[in-house]
C-alpha positions in Angstrom: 148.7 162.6 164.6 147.0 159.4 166.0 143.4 158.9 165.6 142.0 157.8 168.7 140.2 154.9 167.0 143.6 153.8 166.2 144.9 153.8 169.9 142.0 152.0 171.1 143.0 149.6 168.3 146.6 149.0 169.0 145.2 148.5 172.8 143.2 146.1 172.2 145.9 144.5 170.2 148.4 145.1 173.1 145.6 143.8 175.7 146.4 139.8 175.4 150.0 140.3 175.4 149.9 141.8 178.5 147.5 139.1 179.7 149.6 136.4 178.7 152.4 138.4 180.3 150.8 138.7 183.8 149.6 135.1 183.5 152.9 134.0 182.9 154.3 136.0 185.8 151.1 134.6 188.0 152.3 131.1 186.9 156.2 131.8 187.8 155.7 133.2 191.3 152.9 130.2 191.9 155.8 128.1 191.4 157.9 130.1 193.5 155.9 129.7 196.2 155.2 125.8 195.7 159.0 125.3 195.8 159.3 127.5 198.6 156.3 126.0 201.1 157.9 122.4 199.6 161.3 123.3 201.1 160.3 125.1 204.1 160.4 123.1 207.5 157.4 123.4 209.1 157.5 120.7 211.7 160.8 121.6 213.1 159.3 124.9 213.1 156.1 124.1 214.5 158.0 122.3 217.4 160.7 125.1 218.2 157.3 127.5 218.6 155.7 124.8 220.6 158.7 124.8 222.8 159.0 128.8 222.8 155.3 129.2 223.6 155.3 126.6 226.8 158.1 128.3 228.1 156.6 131.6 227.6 153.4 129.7 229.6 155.3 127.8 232.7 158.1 130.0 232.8 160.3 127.2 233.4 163.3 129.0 231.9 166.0 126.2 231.7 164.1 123.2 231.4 162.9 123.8 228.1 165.3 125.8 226.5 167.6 122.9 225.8 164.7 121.4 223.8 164.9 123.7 221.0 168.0 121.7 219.7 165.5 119.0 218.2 164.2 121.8 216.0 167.6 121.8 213.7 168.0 118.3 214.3 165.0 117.1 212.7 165.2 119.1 210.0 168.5 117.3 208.7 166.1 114.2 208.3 164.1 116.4 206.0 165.2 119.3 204.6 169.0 121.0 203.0 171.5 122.8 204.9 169.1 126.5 204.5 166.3 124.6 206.2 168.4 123.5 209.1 170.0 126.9 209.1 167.2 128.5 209.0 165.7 126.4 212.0 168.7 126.8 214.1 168.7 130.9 213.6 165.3 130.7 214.9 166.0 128.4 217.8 169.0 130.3 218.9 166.8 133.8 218.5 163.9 132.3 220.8 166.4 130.6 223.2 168.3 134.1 223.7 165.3 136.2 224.7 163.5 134.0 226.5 166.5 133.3 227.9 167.1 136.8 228.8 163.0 137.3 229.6 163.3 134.8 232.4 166.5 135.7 233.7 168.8 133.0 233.2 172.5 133.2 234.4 174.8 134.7 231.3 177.6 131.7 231.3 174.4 129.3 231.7 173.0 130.7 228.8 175.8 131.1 226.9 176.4 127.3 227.7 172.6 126.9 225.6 172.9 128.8 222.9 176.5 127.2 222.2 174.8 123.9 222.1 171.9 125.1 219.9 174.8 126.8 217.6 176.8 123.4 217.7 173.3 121.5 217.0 172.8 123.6 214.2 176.0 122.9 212.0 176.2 119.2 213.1 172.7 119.1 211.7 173.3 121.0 208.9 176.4 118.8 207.8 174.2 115.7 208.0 171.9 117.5 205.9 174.8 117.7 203.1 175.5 114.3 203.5 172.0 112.9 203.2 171.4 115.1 200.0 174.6 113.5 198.6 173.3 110.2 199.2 169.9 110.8 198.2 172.0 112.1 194.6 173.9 108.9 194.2 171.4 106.4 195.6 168.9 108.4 192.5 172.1 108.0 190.1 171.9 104.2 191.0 168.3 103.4 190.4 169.0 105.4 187.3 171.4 103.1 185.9 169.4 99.9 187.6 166.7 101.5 185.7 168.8 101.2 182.3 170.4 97.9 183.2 167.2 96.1 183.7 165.4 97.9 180.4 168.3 96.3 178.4 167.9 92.8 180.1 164.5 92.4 180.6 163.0 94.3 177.2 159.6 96.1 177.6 157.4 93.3 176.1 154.5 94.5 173.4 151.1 93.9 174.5 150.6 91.7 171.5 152.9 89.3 169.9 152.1 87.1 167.1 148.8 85.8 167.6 149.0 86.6 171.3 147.9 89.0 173.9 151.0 89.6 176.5 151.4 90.8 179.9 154.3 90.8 182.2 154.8 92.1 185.7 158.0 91.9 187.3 159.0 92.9 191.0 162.8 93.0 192.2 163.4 91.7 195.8 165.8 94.5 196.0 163.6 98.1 195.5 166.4 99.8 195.1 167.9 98.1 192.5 165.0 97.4 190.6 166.5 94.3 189.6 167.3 90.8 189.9 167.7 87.0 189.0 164.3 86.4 187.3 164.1 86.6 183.7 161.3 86.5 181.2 161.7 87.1 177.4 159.1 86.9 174.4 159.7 87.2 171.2 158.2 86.1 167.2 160.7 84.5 165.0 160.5 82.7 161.5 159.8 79.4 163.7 156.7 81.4 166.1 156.4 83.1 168.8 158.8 81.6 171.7 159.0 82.6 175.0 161.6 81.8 178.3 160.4 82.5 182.0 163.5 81.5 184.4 165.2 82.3 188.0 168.5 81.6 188.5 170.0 80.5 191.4 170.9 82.8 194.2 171.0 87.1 193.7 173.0 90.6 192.9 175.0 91.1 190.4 176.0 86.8 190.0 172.4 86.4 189.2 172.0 89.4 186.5 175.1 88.1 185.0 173.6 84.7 184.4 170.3 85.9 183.2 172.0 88.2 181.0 173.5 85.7 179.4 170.6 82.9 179.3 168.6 85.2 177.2 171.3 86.6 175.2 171.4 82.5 174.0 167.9 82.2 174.2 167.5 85.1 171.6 169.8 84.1 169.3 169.0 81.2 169.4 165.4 81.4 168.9 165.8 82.7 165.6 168.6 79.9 164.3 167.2 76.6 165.7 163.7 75.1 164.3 163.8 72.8 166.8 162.4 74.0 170.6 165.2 71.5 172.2 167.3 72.5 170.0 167.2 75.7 171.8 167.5 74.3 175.1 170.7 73.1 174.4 171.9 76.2 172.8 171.5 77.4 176.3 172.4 74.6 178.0 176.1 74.5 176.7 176.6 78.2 176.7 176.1 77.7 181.0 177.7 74.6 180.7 180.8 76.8 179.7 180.2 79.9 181.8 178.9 78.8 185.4 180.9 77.3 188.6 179.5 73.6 189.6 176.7 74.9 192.3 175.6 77.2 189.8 172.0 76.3 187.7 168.6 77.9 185.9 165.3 76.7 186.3 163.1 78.0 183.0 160.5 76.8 181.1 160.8 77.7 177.7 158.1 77.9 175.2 156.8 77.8 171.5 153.7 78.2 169.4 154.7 77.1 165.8 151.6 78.4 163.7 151.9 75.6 161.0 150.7 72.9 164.3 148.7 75.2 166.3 149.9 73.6 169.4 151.6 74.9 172.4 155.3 73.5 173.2 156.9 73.4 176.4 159.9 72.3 177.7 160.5 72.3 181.5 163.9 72.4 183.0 163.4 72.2 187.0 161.0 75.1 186.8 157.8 75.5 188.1 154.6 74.1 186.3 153.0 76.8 183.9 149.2 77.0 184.7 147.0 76.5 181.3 143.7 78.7 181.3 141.1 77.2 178.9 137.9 79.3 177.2 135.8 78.0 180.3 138.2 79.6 183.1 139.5 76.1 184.3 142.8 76.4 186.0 145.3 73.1 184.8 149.1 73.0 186.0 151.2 72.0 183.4 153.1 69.1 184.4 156.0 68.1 182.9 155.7 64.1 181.8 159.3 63.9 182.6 161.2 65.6 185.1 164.2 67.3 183.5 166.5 68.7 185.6 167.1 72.5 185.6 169.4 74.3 183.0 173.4 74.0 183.6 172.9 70.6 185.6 172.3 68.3 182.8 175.6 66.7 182.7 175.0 65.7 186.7 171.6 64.2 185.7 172.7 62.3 183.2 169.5 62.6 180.6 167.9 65.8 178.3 164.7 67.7 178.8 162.1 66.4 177.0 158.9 68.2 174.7 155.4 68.4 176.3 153.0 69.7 173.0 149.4 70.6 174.2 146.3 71.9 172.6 146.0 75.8 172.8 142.9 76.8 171.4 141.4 80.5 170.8 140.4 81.9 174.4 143.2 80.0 176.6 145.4 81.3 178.2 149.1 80.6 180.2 150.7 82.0 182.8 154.1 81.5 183.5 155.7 82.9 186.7 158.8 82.2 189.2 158.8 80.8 193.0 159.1 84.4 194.1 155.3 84.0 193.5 154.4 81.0 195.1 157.3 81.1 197.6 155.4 84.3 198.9 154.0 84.1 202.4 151.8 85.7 204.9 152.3 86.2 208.2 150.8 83.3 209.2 153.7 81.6 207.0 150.8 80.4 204.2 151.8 80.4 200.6 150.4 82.5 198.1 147.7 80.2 196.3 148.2 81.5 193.2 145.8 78.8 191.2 142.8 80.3 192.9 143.7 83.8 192.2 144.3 83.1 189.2 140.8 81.8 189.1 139.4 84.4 190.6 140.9 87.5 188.4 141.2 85.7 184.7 139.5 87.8 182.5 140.1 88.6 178.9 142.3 91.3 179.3 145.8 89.2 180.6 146.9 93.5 181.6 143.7 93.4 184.0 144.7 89.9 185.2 148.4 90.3 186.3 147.0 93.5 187.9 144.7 91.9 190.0 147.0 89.0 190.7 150.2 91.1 191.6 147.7 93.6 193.7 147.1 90.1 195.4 150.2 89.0 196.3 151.1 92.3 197.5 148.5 92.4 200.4 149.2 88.3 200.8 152.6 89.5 202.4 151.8 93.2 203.7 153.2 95.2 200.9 156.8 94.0 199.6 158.1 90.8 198.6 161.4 88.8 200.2 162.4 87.2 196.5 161.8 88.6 193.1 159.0 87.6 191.1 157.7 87.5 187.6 154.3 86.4 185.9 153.8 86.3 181.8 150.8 85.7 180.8 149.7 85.3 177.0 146.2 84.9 175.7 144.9 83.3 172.6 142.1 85.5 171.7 139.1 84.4 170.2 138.6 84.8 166.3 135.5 86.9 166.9 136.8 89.5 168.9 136.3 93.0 167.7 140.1 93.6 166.0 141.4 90.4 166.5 142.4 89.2 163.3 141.4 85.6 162.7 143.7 83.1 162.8 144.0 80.6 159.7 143.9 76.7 160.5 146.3 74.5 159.0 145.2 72.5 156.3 143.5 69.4 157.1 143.8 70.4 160.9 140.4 70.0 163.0 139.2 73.3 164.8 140.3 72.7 168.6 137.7 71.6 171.4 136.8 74.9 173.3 134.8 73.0 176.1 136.2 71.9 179.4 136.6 68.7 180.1 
């Protein structure tokens, strides 16, 4: 026989498991009833009461009965077939006594509650079909999702001896993608980066870009040369695009053993050069080259622009969806002075501020996609920032603005 000692034991023993138990069960029907007040119609049933209760008021018996059809009918634009089911159930309920409460003809009433009936399924099929398109439209952002991860690689917030951002907005929301490309990435020769659009959109465009920095990657790694690379990619579209077809890009390198920035710019839009001091410099090509897949038409090759990059400057490369983007006073985007006002040391923080920007510059969704990459040098003395070490023979660089 039991001691009692030893039943209070195994209860308290038994005590948390039933706790857990009932907390568990707590938990399950809180979700329950989540779900159910997230799927449950309440406008379309706060207007079908609305409508029941001025009827019940006036009196007016057939002028407001017909009303009750927008209950079902707004719930397709919001809810599954049970919600619109549901609503229709309880339109043709209050329809058919108040119907009966203010004495409405049979055949007229019939006539109402038909419609309401009729309401009901047409609204409940257009239910079905919207959740089928909301499934594949979610299906297609899935695999826009994938397609664009696979193109345009996440890029590491550090890279080499730089700190890296990258914000990218698609045109397109629901695709998520589109015909800007950016791509960063440390090889035996530096760190090299490409920021390009290509000319025009949909799946043409990602096709191109695809393939530019499917050349640009490879060939980053092979070539020595920054040109070299340029024409890598300039006869791989020289073989692959139609005549009206072309790539603006500027493509860049930091080789380690110089300590100077390389750029070469192919029809693209001027880089802006951030030094220590927060001056704001485009970086003009010295010769206009013409952009990528048009060389042959021009008749001449890109040339190398090499400037000073000491520790604390900074670049930002971006696309014309950025300083294409207008207001609605038609202004453009000054993106120079934003920059200005937003650089920081933190190039995250920065393309924050600056996309938040442009955002509110043209109400809340841009017309063409844009990109901005921004890398920083960082200073020597920052806490965990390894210090860089200076070529042999090579003078530190000038920090000061000039």
């Amino acid at each position: 026989m039991s001691h009692p000692r030893d039943l209070g034991d195994d209860h308290w023993a038994v005590r948390p498991f039933r706790n857990r138990v009932a907390g568990t069960r707590a938990s399950a029907r809180r979700r329950a009833f989540a779900q159910l007040a997230a799927g449950t119609p309440v406008l379309p049933v706060l207007i079908v009461t609305v409508i029941a209760l001025v009827d019940l008021v006036g009196g007016a018996g057939m002028i407001w009965l017909p009303l009750l059809a927008a209950g079902p009918a707004l719930a397709a634009t919001t809810n599954g077939p049970r919600g619109v089911l549901s609503v229709g159930l309880l339109a043709v309920a209050l329809g058919a006594s108040l119907g009966v409460r203010d004495g409405i003809p049979g055949r007229e009433l019939a006539a109402v509650l038909s419609a309401l009936v009729a309401v009901t399924l047409a609204s409940g099929l257009a239910g079905v079909l919207r959740g089928r398109r909301e499934r594949v439209l979610a299906a297609v952002r899935s695999v826009a999702e994938t397609a664009q991860h696979a193109l345009l690689k996440p890029v590491p917030s550090t890279v080499g001896p730089f700190q890296v951002a990258v914000r990218y907005s698609a045109a397109a929301a629901e695709a998520r993608i589109g015909g800007d490309l950016y791509a960063l990435i440390p090889t035996p020769h530096g760190v090299r980066l490409i920021v390009g659009d290509v000319r025009g959109k949909g799946l043409p465009a990602v096709g191109t870009a695809a393939l530019v920095l499917g050349v640009f990657r490879e060939a980053a790694h092979d070539e020595p040369d920054l040109l070299a690379v340029v024409d890598r990619i300039e006869r791989s579209l020289a073989r692959n695009l139609g005549h009206d077809d072309f790539v603006t890009a500027v493509v860049a390198g930091y080789p380690q053993a110089t300590g100077r920035l390389e750029v070469v710019n192919c029809g693209h839009t001027p880089p802006l050069l951030v030094r220590a001091c927060g001056r704001v410099t485009p970086v003009e090509p010295a010769h206009p080259s013409p952009p990528l897949g048009l060389r042959a038409l021009a008749g001449h090759a890109p040339s190398l622009h090499a400037l000073p990059f000491a520790d604390g400057d900074q670049l930002l490369l971006y696309t014309d969806g950025v300083t294409e983007a207008r207001d609605h006073g038609r202004a453009f985007y000054p993106l120079a002075e934003g920059l200005e006002r937003h650089v920081s040391h933190e190039p995250a923080r920065t393309l924050d501020a600056l996309h938040d920007e442009l955002l509110a510059h043209v109400g809340g969704r841009l017309h063409d996609d844009a990109a901005l990459l921004l890398i920083r040098k960082p200073d020597a003395s920052e806490a965990g920032v390894p210090a860089e070490v200076t070529a042999p023979g090579a003078a530190p660089e000038a920090r000061c603005c000039l």
